[in-house]
SEDOSE-524149 format. One record per residue (C-alpha): residue number from 0; residue in three letters; x, y, z. Coordinates in nm, 4 decimals, always signed. Layout:
N
+-------+------+----------+----------+----------+
! filum ! lofi !       px !       py !       pz !
+-------+------+----------+----------+----------+
!   NUM !  ala !        X !        Y !        Z !
...
+-------+------+----------+----------+----------+
END
This chain:
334
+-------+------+----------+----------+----------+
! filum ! lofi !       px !       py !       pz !
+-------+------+----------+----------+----------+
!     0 !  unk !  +1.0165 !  +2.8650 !  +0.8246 !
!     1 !  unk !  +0.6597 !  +2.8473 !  +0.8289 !
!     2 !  unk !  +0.5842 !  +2.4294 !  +0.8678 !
!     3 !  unk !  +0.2877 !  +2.2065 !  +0.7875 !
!     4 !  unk !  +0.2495 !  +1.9052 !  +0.9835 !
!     5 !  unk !  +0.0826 !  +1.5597 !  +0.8839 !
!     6 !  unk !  -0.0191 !  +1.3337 !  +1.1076 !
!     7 !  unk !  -0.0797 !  +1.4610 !  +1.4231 !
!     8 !  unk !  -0.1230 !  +1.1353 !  +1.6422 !
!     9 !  unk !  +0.0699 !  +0.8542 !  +1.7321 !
!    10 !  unk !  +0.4441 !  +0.9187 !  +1.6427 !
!    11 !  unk !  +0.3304 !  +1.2310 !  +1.4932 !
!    12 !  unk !  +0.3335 !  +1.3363 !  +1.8825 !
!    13 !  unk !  +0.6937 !  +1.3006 !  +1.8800 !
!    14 !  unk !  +0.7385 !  +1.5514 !  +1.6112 !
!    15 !  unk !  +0.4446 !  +1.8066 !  +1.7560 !
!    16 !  unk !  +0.6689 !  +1.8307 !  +2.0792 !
!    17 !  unk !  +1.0074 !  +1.9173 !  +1.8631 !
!    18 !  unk !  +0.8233 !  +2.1576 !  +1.6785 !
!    19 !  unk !  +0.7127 !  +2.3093 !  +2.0057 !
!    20 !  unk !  +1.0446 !  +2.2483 !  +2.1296 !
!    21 !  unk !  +1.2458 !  +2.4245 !  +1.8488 !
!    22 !  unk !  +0.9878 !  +2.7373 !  +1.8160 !
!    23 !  unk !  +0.8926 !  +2.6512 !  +1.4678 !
!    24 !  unk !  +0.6278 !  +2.8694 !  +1.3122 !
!    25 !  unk !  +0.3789 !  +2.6143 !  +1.2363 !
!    26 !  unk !  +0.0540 !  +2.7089 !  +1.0200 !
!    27 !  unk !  -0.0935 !  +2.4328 !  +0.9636 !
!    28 !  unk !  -0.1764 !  +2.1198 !  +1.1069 !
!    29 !  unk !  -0.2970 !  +1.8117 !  +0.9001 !
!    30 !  unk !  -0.4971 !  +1.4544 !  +1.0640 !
!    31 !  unk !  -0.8264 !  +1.2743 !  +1.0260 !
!    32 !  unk !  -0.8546 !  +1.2160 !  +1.3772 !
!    33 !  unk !  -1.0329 !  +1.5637 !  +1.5136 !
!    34 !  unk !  -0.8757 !  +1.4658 !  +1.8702 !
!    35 !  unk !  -0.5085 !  +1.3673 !  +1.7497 !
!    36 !  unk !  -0.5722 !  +1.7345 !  +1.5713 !
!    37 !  unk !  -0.7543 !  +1.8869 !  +1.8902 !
!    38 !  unk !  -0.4409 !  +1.7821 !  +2.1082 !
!    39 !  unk !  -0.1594 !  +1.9135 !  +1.8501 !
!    40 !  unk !  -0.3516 !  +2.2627 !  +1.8428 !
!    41 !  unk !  -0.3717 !  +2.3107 !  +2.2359 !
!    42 !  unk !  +0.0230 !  +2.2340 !  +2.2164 !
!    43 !  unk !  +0.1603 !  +2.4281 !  +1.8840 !
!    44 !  unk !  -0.1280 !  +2.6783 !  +1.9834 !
!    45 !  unk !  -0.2329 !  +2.7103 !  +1.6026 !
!    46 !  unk !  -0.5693 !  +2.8452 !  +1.5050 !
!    47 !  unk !  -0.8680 !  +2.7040 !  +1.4476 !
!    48 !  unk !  -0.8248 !  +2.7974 !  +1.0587 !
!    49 !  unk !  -0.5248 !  +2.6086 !  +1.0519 !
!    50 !  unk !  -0.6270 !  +2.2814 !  +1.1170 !
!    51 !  unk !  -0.7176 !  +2.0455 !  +0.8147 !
!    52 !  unk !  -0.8326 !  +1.6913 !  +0.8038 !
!    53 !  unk !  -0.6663 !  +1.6772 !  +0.4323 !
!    54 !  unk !  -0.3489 !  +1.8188 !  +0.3029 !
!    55 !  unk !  -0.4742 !  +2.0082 !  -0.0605 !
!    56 !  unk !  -0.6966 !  +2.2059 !  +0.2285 !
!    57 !  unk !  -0.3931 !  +2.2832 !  +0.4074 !
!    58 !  unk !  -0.1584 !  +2.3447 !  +0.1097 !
!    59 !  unk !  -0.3842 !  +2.5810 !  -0.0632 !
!    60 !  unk !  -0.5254 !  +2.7562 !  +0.2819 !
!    61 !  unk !  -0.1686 !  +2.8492 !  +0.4147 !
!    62 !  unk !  +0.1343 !  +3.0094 !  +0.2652 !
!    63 !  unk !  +0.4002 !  +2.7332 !  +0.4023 !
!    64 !  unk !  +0.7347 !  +2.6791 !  +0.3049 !
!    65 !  unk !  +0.7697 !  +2.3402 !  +0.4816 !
!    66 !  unk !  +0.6169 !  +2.0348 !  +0.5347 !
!    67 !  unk !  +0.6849 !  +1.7504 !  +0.7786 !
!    68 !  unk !  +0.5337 !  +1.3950 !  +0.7005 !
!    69 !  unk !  +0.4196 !  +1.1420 !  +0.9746 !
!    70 !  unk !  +0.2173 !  +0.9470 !  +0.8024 !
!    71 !  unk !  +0.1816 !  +0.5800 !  +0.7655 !
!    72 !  unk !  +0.4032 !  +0.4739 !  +0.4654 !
!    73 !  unk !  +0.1646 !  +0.3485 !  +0.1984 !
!    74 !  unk !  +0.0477 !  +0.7706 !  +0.1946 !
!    75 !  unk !  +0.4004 !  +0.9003 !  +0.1850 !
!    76 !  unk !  +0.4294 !  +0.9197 !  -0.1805 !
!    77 !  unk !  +0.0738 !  +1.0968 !  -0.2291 !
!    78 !  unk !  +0.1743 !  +1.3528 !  +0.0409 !
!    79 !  unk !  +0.5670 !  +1.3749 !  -0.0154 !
!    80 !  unk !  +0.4975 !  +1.4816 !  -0.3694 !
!    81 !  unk !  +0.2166 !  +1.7035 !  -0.3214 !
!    82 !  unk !  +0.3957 !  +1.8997 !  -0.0862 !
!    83 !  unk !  +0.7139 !  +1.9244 !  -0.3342 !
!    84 !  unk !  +0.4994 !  +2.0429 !  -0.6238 !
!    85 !  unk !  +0.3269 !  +2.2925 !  -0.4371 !
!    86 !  unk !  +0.6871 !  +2.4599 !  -0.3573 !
!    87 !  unk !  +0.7316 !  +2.3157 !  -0.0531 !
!    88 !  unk !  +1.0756 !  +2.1656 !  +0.0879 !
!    89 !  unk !  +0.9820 !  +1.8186 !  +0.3152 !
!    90 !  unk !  +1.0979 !  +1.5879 !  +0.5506 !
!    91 !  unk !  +0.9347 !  +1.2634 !  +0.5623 !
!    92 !  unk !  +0.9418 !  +0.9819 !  +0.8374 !
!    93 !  unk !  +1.1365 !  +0.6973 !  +0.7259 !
!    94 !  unk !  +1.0880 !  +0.4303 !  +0.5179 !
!    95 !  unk !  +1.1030 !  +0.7023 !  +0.2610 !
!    96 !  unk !  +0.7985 !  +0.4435 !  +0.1484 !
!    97 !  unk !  +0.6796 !  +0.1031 !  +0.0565 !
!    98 !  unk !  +0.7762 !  +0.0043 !  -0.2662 !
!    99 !  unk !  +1.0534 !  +0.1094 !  -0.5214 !
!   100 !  unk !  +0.8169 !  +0.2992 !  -0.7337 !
!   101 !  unk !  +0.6777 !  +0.5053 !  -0.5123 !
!   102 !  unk !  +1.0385 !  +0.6028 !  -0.3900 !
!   103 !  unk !  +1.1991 !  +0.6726 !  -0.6921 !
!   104 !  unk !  +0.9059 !  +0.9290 !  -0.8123 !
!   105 !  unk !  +0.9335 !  +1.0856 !  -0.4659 !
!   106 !  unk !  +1.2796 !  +1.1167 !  -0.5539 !
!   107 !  unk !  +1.2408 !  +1.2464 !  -0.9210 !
!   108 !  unk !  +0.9603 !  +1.5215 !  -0.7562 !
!   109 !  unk !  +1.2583 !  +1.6955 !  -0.5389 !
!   110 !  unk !  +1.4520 !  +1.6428 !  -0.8668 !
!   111 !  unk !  +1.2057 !  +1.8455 !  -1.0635 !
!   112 !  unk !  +1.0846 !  +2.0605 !  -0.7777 !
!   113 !  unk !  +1.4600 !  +2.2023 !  -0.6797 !
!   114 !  unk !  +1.3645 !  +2.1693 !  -0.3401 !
!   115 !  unk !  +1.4679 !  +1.9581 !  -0.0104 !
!   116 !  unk !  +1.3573 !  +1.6524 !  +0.1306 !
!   117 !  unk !  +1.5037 !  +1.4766 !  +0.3980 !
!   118 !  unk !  +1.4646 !  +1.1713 !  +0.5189 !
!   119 !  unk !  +1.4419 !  +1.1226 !  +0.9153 !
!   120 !  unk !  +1.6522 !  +0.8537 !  +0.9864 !
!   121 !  unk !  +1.7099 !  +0.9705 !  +1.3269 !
!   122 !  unk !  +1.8694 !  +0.6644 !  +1.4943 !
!   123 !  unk !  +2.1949 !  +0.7748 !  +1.3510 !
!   124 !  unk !  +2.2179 !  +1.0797 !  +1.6049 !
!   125 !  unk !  +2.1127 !  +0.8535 !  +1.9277 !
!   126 !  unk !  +2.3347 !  +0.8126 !  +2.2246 !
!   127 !  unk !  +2.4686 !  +0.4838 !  +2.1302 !
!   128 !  unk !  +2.4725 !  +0.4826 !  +1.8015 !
!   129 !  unk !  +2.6544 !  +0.8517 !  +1.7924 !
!   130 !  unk !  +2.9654 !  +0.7165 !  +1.9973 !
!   131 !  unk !  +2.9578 !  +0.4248 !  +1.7977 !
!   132 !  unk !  +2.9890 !  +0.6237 !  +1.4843 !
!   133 !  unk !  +3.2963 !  +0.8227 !  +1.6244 !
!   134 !  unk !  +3.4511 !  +0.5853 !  +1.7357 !
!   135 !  unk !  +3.4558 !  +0.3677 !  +1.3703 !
!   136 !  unk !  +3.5224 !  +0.7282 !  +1.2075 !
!   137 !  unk !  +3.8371 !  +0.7658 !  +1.3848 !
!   138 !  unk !  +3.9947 !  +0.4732 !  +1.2498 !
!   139 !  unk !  +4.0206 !  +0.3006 !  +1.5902 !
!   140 !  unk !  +3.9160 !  -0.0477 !  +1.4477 !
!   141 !  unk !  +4.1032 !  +0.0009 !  +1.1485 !
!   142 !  unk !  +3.9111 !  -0.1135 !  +0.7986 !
!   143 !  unk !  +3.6372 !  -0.2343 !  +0.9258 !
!   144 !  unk !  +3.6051 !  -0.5878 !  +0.7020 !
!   145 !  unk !  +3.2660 !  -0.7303 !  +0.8845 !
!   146 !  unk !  +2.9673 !  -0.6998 !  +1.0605 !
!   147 !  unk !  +2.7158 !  -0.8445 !  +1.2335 !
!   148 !  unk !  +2.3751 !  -0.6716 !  +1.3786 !
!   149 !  unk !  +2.1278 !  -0.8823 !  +1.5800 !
!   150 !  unk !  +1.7918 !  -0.7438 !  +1.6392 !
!   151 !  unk !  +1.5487 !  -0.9294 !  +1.8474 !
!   152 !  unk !  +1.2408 !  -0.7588 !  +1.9814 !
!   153 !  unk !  +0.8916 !  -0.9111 !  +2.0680 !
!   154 !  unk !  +0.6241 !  -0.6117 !  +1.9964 !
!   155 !  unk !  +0.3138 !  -0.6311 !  +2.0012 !
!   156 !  unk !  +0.1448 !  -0.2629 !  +1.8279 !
!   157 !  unk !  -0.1800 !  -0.3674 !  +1.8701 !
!   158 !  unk !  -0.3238 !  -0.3805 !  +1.5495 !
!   159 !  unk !  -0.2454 !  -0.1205 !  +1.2353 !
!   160 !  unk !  -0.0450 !  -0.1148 !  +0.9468 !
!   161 !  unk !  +0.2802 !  -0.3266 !  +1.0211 !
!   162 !  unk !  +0.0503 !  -0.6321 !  +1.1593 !
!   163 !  unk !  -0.0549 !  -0.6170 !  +0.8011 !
!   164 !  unk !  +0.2195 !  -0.5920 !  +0.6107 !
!   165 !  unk !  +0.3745 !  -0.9131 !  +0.4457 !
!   166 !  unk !  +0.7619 !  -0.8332 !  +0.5452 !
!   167 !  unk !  +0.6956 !  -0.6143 !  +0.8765 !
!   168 !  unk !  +1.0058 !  -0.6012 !  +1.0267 !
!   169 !  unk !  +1.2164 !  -0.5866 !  +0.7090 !
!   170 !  unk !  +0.9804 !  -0.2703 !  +0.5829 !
!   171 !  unk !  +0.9112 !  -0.1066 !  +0.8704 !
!   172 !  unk !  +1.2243 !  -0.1301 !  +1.1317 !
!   173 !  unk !  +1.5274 !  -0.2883 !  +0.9008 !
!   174 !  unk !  +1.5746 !  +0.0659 !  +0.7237 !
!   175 !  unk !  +1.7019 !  +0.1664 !  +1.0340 !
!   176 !  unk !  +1.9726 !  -0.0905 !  +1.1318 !
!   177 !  unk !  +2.0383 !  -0.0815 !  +0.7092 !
!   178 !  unk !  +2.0964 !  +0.3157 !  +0.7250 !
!   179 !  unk !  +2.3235 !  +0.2808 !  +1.0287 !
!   180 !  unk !  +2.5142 !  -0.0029 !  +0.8348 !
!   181 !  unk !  +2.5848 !  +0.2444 !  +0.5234 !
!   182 !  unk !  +2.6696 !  +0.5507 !  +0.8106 !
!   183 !  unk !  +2.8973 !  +0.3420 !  +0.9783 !
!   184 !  unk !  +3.0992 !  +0.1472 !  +0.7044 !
!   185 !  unk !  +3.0614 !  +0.4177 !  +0.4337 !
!   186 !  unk !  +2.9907 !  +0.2003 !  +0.2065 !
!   187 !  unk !  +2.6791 !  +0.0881 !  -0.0144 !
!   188 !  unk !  +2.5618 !  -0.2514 !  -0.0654 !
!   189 !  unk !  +2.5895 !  -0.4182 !  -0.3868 !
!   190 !  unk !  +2.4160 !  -0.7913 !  -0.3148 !
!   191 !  unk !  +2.1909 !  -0.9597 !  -0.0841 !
!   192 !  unk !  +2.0572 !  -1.2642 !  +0.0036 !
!   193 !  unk !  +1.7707 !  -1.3304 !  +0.2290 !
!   194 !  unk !  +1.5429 !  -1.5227 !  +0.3673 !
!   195 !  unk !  +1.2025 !  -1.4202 !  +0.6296 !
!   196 !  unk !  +0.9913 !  -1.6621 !  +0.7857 !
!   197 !  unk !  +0.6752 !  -1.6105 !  +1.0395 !
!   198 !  unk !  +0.7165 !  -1.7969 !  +1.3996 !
!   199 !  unk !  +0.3786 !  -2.0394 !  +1.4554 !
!   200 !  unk !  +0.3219 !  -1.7710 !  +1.7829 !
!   201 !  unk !  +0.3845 !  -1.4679 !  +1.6006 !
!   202 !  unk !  +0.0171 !  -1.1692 !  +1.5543 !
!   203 !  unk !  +0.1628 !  -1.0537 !  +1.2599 !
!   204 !  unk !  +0.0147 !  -1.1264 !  +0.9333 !
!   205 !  unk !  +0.3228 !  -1.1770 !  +0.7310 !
!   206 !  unk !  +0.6934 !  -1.2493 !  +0.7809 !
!   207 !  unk !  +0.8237 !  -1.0982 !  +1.0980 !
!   208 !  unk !  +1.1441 !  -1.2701 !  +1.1257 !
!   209 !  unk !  +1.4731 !  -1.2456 !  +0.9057 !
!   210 !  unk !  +1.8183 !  -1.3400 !  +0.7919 !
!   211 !  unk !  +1.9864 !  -1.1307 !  +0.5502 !
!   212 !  unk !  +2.3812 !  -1.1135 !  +0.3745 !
!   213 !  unk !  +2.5189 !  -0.8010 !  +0.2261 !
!   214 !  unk !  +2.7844 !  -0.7619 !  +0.0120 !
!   215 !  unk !  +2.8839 !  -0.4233 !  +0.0054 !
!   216 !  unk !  +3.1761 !  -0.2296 !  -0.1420 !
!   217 !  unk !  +3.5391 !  -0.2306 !  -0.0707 !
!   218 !  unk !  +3.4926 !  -0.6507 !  +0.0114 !
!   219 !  unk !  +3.2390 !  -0.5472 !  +0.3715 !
!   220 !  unk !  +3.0201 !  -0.8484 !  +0.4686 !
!   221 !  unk !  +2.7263 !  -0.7811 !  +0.7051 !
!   222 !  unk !  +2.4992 !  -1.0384 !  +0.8484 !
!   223 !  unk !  +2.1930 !  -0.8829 !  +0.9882 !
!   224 !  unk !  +1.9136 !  -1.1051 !  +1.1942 !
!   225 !  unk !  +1.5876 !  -0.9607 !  +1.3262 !
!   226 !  unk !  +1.2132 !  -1.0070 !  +1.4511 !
!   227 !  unk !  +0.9806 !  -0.8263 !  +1.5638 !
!   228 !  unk !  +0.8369 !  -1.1584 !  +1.7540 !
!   229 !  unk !  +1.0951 !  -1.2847 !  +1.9947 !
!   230 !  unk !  +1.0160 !  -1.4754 !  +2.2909 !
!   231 !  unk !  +1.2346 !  -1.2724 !  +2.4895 !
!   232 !  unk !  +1.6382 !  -1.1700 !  +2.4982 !
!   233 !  unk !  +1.5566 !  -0.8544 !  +2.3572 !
!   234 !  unk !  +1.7913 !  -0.6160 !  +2.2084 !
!   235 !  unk !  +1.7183 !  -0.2246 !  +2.2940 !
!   236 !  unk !  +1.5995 !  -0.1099 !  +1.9252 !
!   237 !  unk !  +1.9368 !  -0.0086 !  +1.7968 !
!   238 !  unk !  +1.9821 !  -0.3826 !  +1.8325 !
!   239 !  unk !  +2.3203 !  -0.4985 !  +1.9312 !
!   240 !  unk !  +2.6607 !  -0.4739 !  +1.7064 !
!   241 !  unk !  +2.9261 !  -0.6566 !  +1.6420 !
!   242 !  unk !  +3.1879 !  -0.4497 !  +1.3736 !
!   243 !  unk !  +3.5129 !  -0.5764 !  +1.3175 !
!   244 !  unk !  +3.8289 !  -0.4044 !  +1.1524 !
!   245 !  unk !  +4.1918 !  -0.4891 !  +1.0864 !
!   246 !  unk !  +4.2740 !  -0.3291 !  +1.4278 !
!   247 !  unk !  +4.0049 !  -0.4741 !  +1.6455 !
!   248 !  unk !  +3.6692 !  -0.4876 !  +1.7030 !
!   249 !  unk !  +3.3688 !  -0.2565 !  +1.8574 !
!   250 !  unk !  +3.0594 !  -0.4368 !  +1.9942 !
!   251 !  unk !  +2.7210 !  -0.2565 !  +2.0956 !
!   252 !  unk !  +2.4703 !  -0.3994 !  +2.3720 !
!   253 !  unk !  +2.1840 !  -0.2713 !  +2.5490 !
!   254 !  unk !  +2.3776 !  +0.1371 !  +2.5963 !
!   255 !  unk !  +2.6942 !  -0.0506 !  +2.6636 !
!   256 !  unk !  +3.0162 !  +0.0070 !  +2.3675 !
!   257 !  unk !  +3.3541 !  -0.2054 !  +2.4144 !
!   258 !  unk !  +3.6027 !  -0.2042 !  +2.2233 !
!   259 !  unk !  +3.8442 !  -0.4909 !  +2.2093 !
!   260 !  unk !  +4.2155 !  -0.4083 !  +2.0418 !
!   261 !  unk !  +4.3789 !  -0.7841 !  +1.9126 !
!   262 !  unk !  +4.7224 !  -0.7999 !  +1.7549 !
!   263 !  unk !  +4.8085 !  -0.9574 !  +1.4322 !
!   264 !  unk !  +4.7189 !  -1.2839 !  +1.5258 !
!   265 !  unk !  +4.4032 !  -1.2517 !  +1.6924 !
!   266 !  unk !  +4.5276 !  -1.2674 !  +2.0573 !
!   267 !  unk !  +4.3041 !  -0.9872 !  +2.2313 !
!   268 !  unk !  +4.5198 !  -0.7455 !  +2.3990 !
!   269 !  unk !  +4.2593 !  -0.5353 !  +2.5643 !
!   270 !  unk !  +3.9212 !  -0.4722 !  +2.6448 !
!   271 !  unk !  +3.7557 !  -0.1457 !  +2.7269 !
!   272 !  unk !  +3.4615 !  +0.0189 !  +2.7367 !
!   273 !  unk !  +3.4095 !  +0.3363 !  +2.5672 !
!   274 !  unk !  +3.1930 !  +0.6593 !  +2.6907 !
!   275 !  unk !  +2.8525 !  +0.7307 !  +2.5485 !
!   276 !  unk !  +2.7781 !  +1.0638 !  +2.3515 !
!   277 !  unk !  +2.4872 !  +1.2649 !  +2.5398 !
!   278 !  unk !  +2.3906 !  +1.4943 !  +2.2154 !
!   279 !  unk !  +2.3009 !  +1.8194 !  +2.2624 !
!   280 !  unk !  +1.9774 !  +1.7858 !  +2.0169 !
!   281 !  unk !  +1.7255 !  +1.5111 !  +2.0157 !
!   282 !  unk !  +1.7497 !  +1.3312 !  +1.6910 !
!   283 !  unk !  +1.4615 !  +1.4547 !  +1.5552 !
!   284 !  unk !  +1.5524 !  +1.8518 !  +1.6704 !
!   285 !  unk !  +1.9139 !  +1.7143 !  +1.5108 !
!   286 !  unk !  +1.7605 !  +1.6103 !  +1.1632 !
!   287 !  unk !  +1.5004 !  +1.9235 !  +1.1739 !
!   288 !  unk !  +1.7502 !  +2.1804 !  +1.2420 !
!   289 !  unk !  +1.9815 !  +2.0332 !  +0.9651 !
!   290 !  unk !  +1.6863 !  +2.0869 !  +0.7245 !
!   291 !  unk !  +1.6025 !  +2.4283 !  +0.8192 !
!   292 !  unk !  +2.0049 !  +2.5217 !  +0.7938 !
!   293 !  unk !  +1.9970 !  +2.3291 !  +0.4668 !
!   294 !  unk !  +1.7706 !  +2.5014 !  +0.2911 !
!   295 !  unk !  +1.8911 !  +2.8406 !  +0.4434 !
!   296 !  unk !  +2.2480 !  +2.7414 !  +0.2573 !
!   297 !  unk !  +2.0848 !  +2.5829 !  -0.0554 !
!   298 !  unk !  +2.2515 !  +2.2767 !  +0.0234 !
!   299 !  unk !  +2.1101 !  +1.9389 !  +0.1182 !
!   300 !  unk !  +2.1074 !  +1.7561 !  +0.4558 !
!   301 !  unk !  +2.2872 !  +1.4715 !  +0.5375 !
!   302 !  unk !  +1.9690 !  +1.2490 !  +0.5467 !
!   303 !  unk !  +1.8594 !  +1.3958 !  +0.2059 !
!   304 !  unk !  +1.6527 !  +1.1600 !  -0.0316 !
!   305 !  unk !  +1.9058 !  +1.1124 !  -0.2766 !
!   306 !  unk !  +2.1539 !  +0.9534 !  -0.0490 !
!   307 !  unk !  +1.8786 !  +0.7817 !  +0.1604 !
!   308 !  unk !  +1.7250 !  +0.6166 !  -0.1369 !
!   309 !  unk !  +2.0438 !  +0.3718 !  -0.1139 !
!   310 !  unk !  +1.9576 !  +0.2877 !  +0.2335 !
!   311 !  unk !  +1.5836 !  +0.2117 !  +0.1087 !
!   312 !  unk !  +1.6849 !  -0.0094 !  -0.1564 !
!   313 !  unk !  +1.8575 !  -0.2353 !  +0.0761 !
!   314 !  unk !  +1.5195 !  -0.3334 !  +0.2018 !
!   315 !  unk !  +1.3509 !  -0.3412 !  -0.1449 !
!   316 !  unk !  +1.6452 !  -0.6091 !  -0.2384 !
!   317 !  unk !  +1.6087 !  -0.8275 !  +0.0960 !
!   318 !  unk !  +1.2404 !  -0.8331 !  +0.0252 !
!   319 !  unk !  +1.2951 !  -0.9903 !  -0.3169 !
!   320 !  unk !  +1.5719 !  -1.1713 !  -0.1740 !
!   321 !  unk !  +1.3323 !  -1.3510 !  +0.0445 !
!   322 !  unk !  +1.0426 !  -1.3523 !  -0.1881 !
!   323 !  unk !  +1.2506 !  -1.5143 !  -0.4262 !
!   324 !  unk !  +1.5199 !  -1.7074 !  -0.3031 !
!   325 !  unk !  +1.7736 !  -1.5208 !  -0.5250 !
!   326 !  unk !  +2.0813 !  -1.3234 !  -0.4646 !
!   327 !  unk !  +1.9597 !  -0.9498 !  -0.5867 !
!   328 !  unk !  +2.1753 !  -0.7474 !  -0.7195 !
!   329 !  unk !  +2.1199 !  -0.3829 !  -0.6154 !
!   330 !  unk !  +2.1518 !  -0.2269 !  -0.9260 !
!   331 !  unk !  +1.7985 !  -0.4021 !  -0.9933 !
!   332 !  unk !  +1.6228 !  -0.1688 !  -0.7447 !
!   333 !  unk !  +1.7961 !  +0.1481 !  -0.9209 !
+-------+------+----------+----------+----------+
END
């Protein structure tokens, strides 16, 4: 499959190497930065006459069929449905983007286009997060009935986009921790209440602390905490987990899964601690080889847009949530 990749720096690093890595035939590469784009060529080893400091150069001066996105999020929309309409199948980094409009006409553009575009939520397919995922898929906990994630992580980036934005954390990192709630409970959220508030020590320009409440199908409660400006006590960024079922309960810390088994009335019976999953693929070679299968078998990947867009409109209902003070209903960010 002959690739196009945007945004060469930064994260965009990340996906240069599993593009290298997998022995994708990339033909063109897209950045502003000459040395971000300099640095990318050496590694893919892609011609001078591939390399474009704007994508309409690179869409209409190579014959690609794909096209990965690592772009900030404000520019995912222009580029995510530019690539589509030129033919193109796509995935994007996640958040799919930053507001409900953009998302939805990304959404409507694979609609109309007929073509692919996934999503890479690639903390799903982590070490932790894998063997979590198994072990709540094989019924070991039971229905699971609750949950609570905890996400604490002071981190400075220096400048850029997510100092700016007015919900940082909530935008930028909660679509994560949201998409892993969904993978894990199999279940979509149908209310939320929130509220975000900025520590007096905090460099970021808006709200980089949170408290939201889901209420999701089939009676699941999650309570999910986070901030991106914690004094300390981090979590690793999976942050930690606490899911419990009507057999038991699975916790997540810092790489370390136990699972405790309780009888009827609560008394804990055992404790254990349950083996990691080393995956074969990195996440992103895990989410990039789906694609390329997927669109070999005209079907779509498991992150696919369609499905992701519910995990996106969990943050687009916290943010009003805390804008507003209300409970939002997710139907009003369909």
């Amino acid at each position: 499959m002959r690739c196009i990749l945007i945004g060469v720096g930064g994260f965009g690093n990340v996906w240069v190497n599993t593009l290298k890595a997998a022995g994708a035939h990339v033909v063109g590469l897209v950045d502003r930065d000459p040395n971000a784009l300099a640095k990318a060529q050496a590694v893919l080893n892609v011609p001078t006459s591939g390399c474009f400091s704007e994508l309409a150069l690179a869409l209409a001066g190579t014959k690609a069929e794909a096209l990965i996105c690592v772009t900030p999020p404000a520019l995912h929309r222009e580029h995510v449905v530019a690539g589509l309409r030129a033919g193109l199948h796509v995935i994007s980094e996640k958040p799919m983007a930053e507001s409900r409009e953009d998302c939805q006409a990304m959404v409507l553009a694979a609609r109309e286009a007929k073509r692919v575009y996934a999503v890479s939520q690639n903390y799903r397919y982590g070490t932790g997060m894998a063997a979590l995922h198994r072990a709540v898929a094989s019924g070991l906990i039971g229905k699971v009935g609750q949950v609570r994630i905890d996400f604490y992580k002071g981190h400075d980036f220096h400048g850029g986009f997510r100092h700016e934005m007015e919900f940082p954390v909530l935008v930028d990192m909660s679509i994560h921790h949201f998409d892993l709630l969904r993978y894990f409970t199999e279940a979509n959220a149908l209310r939320v209440s929130a509220t975000a508030w900025n520590p007096p020590w905090s460099n970021y320009r808006g709200d980089a602390s949170c408290s939201v409440l889901f209420e999701m199908e089939r009676g699941v409660r999650a309570v999910y905490n986070a901030s991106w400006c914690s004094q300390g006590s981090f979590s690793d960024w999976n942050g930690n987990w606490l899911l419990e079922g009507t057999r038991g309960s699975l916790t997540y810390e810092q790489g370390v899964i136990h699972h405790h088994e309780v009888d009827p009335h609560y008394a804990v019976r055992r404790v254990q601690g349950l083996p990691l999953i080393e995956p074969e693929l990195t996440p992103q070679m895990r989410i990039f080889t789906d694609f390329t299968r997927a669109v070999a078998e005209g079907r779509q990947p498991e992150t696919n847009c369609f499905d992701n867009i519910n995990s996106v409109n969990m943050v687009f209902a916290s943010v009003e949530a805390a804008r507003t003070g209300r409970k939002i209903s997710l139907t009003e960010c369909v």
